[in-house]
Residue, then its C-alpha position, 0 to 999 in steps of 0.5 A: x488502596x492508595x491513589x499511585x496503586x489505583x491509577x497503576x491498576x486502571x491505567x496499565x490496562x487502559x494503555x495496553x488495550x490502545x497499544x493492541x488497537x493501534x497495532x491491530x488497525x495500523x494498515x488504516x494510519x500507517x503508510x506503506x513503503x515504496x516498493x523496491x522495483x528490481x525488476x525495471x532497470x536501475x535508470x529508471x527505477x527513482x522515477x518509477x517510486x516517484x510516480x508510486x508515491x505521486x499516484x497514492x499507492x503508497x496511502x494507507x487503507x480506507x477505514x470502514x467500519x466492516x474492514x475495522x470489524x474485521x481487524x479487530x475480530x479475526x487479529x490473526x487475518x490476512x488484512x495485515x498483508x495488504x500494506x504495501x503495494x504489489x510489484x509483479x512481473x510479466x514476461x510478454x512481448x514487451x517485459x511489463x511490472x505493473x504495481x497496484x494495491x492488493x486491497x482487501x474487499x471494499x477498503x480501496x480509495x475511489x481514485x485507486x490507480x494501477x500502474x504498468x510499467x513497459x520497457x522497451x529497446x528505447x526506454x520505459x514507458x508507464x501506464x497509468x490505469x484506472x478499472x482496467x481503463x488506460x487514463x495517459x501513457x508516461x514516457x519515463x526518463x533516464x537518470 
């Protein structure tokens, strides 16, 4: 066996198992987008994305070794769902998106935030928690 037929044969394996290892842990390097947030009204909706990005919400997972054996046995697990952050919409008094990180068990980042975003007749306001704990209330400025 020649040395080109040798090193084709050991290194195409070699590179096809650390292509499927980083596309198995890609939710530990790779940065979610920014959500689109159609449901706030379009003035507001830069700053909103700005605030996401400013609050970390869009940094990648926290790599432990219980969440990486998870990646790695089970490839077909819902771990890969949790890239981004979620948007929902609620409907009370005063029409509420709020926007977290749909984290699996354990893979949150110590300084994980929520954020609520209340529009009201005269703007939109944002507030900004931690553990369901009110840390400051934004007021958020027409564009």
């Amino acid at each position: 066996m020649t040395r080109k037929r040798f090193a084709l044969f050991l290194g195409l394996p070699l590179i096809l198992s650390l292509g499927a290892f980083a596309w198995l842990t890609r939710n530990f390097w790779v940065p979610a987008d920014p959500p689109e947030l159609g449901e706030l009204p379009a003035e507001y909706r830069e700053e909103a994305r700005e605030l996401v990005r400013e609050y970390g919400l869009l940094r990648p997972n926290r790599m432990t070794a219980a969440a990486l054996w998870r990646c790695l046995s089970n490839p077909a697990s819902d771990e890969r769902k949790h890239l981004g952050p979620h948007v929902y919409a609620m409907m009370n008094e005063v029409p509420e998106v709020g926007v977290t990180r749909p984290r699996p068990r354990g893979t949150f980042w110590p300084d994980e935030r929520q954020l609520i975003f209340y529009q009201e007749a005269q703007g939109c306001r944002v507030g900004v928690f931690e553990r369901r704990r009110l840390l400051e209330m934004k007021e958020l400025g027409k564009r």
